[in-house]
VOMIVEX-336703 format. One line per field, with one value per residue: residue in one letter; x, y, z of N, C-alpha, C, CB in turn. Coordinates in pm, 1 decimal, padded with zeros to 6 digits. Glycine has a CB too. Layout:
# residues N
resn	c(A_...);
nx	c(X_...);
ny	c(Y_...);
nz	c(Z_...);
cax	c(X_...);
cay	c(Y_...);
caz	c(Z_...);
cx	c(X_...);
cy	c(Y_...);
cz	c(Z_...);
cbx	c(X_...);
cby	c(Y_...);
cbz	c(Z_...);
This chain:
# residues 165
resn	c(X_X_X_X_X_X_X_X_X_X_X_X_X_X_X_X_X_X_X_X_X_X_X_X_X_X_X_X_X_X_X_X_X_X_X_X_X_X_X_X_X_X_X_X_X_X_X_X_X_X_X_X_X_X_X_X_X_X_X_X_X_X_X_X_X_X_X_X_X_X_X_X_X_X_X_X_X_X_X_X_X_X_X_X_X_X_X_X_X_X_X_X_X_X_X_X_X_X_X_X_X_X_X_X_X_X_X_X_X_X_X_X_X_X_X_X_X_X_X_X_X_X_X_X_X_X_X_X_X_X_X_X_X_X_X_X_X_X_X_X_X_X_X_X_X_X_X_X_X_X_X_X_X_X_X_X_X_X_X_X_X_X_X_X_X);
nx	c(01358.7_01276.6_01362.8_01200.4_00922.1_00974.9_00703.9_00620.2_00642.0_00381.6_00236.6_-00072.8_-00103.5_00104.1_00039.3_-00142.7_-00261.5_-00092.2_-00273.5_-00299.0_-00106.9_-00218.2_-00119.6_00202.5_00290.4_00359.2_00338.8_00399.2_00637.9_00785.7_00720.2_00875.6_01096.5_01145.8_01179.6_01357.7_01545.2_01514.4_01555.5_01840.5_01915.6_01865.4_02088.2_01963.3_01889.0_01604.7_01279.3_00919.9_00650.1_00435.0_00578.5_00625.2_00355.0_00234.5_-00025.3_00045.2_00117.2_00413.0_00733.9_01125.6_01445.9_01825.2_02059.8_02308.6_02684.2_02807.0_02597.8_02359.9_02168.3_01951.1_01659.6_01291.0_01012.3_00666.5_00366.0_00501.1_00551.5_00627.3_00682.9_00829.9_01000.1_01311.9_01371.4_01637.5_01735.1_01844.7_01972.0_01929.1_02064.3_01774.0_01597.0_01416.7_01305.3_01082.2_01116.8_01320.2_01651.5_01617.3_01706.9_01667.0_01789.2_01640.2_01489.1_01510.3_01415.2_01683.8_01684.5_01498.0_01240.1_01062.6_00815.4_00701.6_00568.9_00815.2_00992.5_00950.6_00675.8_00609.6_00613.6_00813.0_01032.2_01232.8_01485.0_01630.5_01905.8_02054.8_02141.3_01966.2_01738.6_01654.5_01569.3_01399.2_01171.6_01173.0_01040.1_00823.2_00645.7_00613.6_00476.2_00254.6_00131.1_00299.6_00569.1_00901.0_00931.9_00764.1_00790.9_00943.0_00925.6_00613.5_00738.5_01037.8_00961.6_00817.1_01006.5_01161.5_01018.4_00987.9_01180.6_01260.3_01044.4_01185.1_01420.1_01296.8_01173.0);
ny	c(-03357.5_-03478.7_-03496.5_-03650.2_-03716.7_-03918.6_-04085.9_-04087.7_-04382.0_-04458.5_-04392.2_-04438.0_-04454.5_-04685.3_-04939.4_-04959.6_-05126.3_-05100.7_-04886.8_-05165.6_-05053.2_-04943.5_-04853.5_-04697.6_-04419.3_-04023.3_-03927.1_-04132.2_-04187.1_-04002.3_-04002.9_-04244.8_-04109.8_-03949.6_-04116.7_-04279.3_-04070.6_-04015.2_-04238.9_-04240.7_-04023.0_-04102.0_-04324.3_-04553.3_-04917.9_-04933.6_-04886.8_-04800.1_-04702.4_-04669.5_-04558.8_-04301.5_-04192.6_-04212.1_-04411.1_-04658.6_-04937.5_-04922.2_-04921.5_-04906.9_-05047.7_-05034.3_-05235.1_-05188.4_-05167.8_-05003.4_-04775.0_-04625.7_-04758.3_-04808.4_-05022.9_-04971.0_-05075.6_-05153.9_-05264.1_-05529.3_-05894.3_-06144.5_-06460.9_-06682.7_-06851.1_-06919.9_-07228.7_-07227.6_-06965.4_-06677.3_-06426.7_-06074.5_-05778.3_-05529.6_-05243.3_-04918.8_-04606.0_-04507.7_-04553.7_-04478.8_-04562.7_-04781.2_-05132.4_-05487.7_-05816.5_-06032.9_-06304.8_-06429.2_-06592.2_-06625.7_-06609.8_-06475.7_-06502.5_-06258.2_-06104.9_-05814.9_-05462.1_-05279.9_-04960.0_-04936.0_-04992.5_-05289.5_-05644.2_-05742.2_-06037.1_-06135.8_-06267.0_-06208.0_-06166.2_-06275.8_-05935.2_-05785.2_-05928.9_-05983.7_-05708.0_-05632.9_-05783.6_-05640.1_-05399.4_-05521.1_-05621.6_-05402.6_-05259.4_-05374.8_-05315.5_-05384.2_-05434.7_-05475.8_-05531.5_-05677.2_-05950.7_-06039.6_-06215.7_-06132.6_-06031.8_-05931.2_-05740.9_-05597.8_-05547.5_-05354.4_-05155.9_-05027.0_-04919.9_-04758.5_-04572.8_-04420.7_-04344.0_-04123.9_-03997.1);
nz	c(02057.0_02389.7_02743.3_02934.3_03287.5_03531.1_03631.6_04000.8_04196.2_04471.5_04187.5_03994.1_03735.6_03716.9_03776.9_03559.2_03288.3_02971.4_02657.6_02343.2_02074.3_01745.8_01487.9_01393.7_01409.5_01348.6_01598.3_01723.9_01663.7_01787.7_02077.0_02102.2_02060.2_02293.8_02479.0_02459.8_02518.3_02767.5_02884.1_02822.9_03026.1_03235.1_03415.0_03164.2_03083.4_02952.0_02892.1_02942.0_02847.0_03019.8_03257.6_03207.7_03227.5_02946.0_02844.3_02633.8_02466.2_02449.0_02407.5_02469.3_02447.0_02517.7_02599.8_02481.7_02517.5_02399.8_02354.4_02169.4_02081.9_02047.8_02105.5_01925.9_02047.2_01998.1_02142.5_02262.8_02298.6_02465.8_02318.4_02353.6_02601.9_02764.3_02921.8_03124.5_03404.4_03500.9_03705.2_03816.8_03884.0_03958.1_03879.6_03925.2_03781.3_03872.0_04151.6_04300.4_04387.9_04505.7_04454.2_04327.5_04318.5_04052.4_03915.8_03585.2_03284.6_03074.9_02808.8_02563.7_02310.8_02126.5_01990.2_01839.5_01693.9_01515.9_01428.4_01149.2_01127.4_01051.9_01194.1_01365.8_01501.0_01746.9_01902.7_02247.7_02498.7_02788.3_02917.0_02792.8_02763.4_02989.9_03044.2_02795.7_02950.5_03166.5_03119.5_02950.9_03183.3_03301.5_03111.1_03152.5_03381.6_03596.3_03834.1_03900.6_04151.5_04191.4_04163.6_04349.7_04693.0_04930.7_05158.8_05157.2_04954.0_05117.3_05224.4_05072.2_04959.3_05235.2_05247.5_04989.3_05094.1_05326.2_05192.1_05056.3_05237.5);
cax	c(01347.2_01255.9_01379.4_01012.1_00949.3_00927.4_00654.7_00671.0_00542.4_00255.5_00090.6_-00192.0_-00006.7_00242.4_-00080.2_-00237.0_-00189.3_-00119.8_-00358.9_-00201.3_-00090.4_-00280.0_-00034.4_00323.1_00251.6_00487.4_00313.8_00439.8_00786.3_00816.5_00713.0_00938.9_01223.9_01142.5_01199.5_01502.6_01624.9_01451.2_01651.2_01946.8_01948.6_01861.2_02071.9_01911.4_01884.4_01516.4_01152.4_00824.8_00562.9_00366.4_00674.5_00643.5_00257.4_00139.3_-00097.7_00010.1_00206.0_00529.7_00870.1_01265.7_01569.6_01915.7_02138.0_02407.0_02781.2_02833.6_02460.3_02298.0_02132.7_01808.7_01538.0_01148.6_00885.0_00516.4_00314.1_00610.7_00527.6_00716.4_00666.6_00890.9_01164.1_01440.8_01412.0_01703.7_01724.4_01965.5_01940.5_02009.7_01951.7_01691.4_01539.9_01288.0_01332.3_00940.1_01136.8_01473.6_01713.8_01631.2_01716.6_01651.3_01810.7_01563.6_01521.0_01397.0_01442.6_01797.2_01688.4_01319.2_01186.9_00984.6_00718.8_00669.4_00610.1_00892.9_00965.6_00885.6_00529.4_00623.9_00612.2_00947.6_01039.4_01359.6_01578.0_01698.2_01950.4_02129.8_02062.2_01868.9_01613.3_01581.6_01515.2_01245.0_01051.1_01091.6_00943.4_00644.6_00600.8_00567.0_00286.2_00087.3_00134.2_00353.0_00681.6_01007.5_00967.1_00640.3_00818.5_00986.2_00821.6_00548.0_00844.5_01083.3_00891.6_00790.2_01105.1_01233.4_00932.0_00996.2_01331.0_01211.3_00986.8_01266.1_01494.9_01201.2_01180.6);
cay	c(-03465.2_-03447.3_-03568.3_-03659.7_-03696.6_-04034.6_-04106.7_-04125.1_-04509.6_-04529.7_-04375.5_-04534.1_-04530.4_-04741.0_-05044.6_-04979.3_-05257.0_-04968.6_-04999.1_-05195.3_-04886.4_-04973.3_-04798.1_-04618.8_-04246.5_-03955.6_-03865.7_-04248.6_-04182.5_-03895.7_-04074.1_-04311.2_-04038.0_-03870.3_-04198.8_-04319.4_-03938.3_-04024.8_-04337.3_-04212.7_-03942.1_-04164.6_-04397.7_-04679.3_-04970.6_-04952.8_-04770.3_-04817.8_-04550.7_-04571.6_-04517.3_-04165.8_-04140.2_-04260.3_-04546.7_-04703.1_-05015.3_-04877.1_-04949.2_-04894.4_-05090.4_-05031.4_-05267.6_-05223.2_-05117.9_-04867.6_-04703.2_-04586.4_-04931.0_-04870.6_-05131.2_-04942.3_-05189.1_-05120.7_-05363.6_-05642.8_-05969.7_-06296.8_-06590.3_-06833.0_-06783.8_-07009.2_-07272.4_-07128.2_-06851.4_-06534.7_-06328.5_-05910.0_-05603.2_-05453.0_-05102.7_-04833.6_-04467.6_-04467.9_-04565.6_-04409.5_-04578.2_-04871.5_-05252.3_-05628.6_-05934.5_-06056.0_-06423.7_-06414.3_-06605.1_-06586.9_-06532.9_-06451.4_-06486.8_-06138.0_-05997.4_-05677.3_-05418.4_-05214.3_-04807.4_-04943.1_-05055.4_-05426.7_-05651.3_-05860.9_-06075.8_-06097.3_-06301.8_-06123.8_-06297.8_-06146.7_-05793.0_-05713.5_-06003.9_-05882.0_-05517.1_-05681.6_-05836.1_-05575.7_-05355.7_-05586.9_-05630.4_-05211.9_-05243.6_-05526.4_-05262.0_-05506.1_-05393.4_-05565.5_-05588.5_-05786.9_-06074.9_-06060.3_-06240.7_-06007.6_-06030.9_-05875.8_-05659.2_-05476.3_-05406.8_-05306.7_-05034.5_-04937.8_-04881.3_-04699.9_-04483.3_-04393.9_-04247.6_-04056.8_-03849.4);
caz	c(02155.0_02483.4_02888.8_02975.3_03404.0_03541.4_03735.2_04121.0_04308.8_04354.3_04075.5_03938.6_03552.6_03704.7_03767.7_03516.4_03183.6_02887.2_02511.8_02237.3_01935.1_01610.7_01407.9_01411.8_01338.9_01348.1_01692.0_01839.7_01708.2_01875.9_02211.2_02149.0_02092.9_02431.6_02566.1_02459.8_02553.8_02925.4_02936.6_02860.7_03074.4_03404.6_03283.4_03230.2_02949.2_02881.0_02964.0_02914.5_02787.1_03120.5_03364.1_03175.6_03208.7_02874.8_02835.3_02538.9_02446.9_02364.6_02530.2_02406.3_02526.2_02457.3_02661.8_02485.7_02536.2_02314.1_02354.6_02062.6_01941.3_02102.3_01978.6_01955.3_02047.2_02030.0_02175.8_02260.7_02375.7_02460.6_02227.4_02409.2_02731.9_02797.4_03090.2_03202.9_03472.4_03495.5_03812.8_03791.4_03962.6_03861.8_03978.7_03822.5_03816.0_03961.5_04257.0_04289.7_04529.6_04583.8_04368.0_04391.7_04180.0_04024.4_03819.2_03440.5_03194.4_03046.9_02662.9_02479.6_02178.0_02128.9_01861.8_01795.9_01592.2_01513.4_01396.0_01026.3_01124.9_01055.0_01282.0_01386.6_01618.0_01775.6_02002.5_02332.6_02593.6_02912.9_02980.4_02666.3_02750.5_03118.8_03051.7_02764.5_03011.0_03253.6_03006.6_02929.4_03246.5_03285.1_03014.4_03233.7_03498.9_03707.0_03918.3_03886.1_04319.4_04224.2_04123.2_04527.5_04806.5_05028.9_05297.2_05042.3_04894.2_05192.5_05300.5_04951.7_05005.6_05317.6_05223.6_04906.9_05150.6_05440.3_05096.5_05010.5_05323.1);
cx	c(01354.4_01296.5_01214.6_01073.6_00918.8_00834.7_00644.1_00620.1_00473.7_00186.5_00047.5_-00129.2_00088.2_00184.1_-00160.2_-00196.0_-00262.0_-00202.6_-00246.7_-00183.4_-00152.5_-00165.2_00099.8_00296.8_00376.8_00469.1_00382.1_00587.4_00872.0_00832.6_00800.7_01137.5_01241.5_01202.9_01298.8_01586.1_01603.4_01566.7_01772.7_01982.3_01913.1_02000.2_02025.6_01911.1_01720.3_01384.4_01028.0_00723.9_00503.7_00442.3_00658.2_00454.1_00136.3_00077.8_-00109.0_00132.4_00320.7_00655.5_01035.4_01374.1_01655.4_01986.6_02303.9_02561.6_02817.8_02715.4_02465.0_02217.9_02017.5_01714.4_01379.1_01041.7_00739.9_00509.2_00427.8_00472.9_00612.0_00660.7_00751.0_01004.5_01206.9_01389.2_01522.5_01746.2_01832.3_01856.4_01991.8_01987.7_01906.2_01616.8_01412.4_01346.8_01225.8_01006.7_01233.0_01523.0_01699.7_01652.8_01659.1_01693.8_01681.0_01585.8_01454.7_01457.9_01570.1_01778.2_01519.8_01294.9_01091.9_00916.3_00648.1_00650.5_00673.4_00832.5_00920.4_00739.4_00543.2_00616.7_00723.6_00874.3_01221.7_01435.4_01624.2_01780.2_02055.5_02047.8_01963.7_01723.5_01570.6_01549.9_01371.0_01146.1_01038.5_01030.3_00812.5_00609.5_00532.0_00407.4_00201.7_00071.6_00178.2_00452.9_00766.8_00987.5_00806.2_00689.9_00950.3_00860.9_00774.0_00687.9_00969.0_01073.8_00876.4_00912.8_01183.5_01120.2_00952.9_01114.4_01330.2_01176.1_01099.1_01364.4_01413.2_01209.4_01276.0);
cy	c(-03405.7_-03546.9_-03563.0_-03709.2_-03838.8_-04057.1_-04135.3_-04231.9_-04444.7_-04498.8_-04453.8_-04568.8_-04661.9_-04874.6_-05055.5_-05073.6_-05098.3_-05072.3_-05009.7_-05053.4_-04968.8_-04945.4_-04759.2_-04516.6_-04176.5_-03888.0_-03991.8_-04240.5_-04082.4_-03914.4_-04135.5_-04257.6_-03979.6_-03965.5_-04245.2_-04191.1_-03932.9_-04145.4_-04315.1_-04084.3_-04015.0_-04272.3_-04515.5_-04775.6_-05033.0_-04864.8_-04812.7_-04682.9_-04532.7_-04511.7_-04360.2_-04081.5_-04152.7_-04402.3_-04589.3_-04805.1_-04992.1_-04894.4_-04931.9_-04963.0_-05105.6_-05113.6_-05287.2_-05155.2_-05011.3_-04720.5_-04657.5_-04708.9_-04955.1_-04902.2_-05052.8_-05028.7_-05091.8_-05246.0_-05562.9_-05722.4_-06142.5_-06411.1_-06690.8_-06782.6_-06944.5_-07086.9_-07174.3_-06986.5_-06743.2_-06449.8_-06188.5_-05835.9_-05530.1_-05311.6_-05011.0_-04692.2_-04450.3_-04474.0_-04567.8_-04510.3_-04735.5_-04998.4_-05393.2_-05715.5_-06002.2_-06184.2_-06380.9_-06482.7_-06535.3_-06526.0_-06528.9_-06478.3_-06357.2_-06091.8_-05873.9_-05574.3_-05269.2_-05065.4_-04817.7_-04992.1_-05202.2_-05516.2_-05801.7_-05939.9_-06098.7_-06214.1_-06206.6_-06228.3_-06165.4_-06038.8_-05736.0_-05807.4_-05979.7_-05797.0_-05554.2_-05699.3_-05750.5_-05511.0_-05388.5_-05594.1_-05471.5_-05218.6_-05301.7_-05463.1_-05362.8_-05414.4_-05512.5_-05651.4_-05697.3_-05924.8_-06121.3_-06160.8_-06133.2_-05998.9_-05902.6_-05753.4_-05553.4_-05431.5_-05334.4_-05154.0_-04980.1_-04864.6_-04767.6_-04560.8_-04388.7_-04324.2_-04148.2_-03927.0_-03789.7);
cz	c(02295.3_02620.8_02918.5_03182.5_03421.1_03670.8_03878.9_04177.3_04373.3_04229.4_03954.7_03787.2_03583.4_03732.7_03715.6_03324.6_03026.2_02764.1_02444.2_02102.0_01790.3_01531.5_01422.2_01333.2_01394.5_01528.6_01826.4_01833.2_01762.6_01996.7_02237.4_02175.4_02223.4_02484.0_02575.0_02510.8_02721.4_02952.8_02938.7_02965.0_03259.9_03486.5_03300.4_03102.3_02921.9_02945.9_02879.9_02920.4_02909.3_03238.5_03329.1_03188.5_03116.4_02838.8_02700.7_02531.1_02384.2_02449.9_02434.4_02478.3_02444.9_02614.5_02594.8_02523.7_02537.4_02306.0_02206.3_01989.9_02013.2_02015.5_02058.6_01951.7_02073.4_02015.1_02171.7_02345.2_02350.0_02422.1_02275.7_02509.2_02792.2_02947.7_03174.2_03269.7_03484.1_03560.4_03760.8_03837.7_03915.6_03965.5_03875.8_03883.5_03875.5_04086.7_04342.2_04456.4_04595.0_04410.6_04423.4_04303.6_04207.2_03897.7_03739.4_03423.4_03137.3_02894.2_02642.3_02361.6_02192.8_02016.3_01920.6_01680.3_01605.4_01413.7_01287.2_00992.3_01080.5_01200.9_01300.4_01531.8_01614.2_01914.6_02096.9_02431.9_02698.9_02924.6_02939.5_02712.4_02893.8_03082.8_02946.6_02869.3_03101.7_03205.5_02998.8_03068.6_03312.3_03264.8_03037.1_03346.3_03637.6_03733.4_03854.1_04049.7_04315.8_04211.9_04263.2_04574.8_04861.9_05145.2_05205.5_04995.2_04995.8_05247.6_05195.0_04964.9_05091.2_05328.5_05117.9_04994.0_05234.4_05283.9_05088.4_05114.0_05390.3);
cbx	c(01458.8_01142.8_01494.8_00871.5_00882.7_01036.7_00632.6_00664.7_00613.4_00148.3_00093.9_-00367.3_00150.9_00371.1_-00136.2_-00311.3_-00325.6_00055.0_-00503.3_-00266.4_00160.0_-00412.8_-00081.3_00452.7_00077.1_00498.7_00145.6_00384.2_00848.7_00740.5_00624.4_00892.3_01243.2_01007.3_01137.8_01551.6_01553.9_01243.4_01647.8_01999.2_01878.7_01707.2_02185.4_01751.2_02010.9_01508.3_01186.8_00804.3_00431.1_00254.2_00843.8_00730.4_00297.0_00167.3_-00236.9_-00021.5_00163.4_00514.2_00855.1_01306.7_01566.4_01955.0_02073.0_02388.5_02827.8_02845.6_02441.8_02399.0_02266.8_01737.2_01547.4_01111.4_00908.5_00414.6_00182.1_00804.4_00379.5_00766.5_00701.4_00968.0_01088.7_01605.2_01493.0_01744.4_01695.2_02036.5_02012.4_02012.1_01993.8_01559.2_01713.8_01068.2_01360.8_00791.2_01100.6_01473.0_01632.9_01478.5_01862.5_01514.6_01966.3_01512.1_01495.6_01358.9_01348.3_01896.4_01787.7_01260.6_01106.5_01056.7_00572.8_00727.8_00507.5_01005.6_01073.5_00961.3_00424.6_00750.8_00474.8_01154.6_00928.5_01340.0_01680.3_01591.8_02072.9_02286.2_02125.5_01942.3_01626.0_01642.4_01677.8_01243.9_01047.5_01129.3_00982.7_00616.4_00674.3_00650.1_00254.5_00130.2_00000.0_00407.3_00656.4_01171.7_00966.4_00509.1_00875.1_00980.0_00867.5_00355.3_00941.5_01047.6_00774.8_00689.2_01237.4_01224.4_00825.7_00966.4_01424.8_01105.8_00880.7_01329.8_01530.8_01067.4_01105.3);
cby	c(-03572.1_-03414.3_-03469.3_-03880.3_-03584.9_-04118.6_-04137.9_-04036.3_-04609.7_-04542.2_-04248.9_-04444.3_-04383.8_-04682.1_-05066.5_-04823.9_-05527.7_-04858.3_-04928.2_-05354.9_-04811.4_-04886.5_-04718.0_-04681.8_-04147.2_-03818.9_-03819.5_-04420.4_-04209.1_-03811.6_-04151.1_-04422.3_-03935.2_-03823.4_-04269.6_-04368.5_-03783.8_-04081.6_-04441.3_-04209.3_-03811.1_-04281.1_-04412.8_-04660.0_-05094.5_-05099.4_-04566.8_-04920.2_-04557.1_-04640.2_-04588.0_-04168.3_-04064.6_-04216.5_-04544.5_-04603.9_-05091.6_-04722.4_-05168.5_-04751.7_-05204.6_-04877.6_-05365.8_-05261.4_-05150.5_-04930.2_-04568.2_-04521.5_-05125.3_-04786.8_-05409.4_-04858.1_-05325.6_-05019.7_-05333.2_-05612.0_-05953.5_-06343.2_-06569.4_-06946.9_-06633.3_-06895.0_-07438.8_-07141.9_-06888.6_-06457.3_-06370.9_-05838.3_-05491.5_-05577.7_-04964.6_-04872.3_-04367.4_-04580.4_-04620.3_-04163.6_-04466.6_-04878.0_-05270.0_-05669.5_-06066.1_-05939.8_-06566.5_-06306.3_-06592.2_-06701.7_-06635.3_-06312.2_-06626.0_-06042.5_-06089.1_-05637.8_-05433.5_-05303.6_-04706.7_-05012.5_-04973.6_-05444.0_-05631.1_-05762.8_-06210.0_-05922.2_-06348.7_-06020.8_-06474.7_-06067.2_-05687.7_-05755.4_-06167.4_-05831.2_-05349.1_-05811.9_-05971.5_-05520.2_-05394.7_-05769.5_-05713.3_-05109.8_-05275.9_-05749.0_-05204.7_-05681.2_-05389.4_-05470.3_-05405.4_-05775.2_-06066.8_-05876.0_-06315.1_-06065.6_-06256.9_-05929.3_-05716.8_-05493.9_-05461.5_-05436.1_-05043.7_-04982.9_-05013.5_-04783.5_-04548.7_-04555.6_-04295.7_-04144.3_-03842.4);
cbz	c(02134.3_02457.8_03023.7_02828.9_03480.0_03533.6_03709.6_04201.6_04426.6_04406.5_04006.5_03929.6_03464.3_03809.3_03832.0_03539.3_03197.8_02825.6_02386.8_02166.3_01881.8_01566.8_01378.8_01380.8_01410.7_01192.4_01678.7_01806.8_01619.8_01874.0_02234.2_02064.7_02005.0_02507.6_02568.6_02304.4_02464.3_02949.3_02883.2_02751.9_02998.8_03403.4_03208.1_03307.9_02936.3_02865.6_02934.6_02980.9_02643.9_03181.0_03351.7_02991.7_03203.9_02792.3_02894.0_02436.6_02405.9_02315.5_02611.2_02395.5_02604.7_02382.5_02710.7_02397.1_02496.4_02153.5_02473.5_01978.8_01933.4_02188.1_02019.2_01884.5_02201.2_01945.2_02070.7_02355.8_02372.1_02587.2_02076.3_02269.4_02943.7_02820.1_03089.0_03181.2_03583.2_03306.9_03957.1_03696.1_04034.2_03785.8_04016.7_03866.5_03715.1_03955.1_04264.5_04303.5_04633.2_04720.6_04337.1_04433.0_04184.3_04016.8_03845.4_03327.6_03153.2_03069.2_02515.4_02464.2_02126.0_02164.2_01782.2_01837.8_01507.6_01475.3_01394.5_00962.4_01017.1_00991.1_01316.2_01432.5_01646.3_01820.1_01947.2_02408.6_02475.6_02868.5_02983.2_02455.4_02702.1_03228.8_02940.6_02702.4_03060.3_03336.8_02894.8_02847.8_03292.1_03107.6_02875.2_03294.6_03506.1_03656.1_04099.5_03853.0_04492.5_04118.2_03936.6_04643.5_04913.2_05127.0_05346.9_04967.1_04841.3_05299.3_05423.5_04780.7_05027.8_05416.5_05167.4_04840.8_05227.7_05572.1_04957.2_05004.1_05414.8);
């Protein structure tokens, strides 16, 4: 297993909507071991395959306590989210340094298919169902700071930028 590099804002992987995976091969659970070994080493409770470069629907989140209970999604997507909202700070390693609370949806419903090539679905709520969607939102090539106002946003960037140099 491998620390893989996380892409730096802007690059183009990080807008671009990754392909869905046909299969689970020994070459995706490998990807998805780098990744959980990337997340924990930033630390963070989840990652998406293109934050690292590759364009494919694959993502891992472990929000939990104890770590070790990370869930492998290929190709997730939300089947139903809670009226109710739950704010959090959310950040990206693409973009070291900087955060924003951010509203989602408090729980999900989620299908996917998991490391056994099946394909679940799953309840998420609190932290686990934020870091989902930020995730999917990864693989639609979206930001967490997209879901800011332009007012917001730019100064969460320029703030971003001014760490940078």
């Amino acid at each position: 297993m491998t620390k893989r590099t996380c892409l730096p804002w802007p690059n183009k992987s990080l807008r671009t909507t990754a392909e869905p995976v046909c299969k689970i091969t020994d070459e995706i659970r490998k990807i998805w071991d780098d990744m959980i070994d990337t997340m924990e080493a930033m630390p963070g409770v989840g990652l998406a395959a293109n934050q690292i470069g590759i364009l494919k629907r694959l993502a891992v989140v472990d929000a939990s306590e104890e770590r070790g209970k990370a869930i492998r999604m290929a190709n997730p997507e939300v089947l139903h989210a809670s009226v109710q909202l739950h704010a959090h700070e959310e950040a990206s390693p693409n973009l070291p340094g900087v955060f924003s609370k951010i509203e989602r949806p408090r729980a999900v419903t989620v299908r996917f298919m998991g490391a056994d090539g099946e394909v679940h679905e799953q309840d998420f709520v609190g932290l686990w169902a934020t870091s989902v969607q930020h995730q999917i939102d990864h693989l639609n090539g979206k930001m967490y700071f997209d879901h800011l106002s332009k007012t917001k946003r730019d100064i969460l960037l320029r703030r971003a930028k001014k760490l940078k140099a």
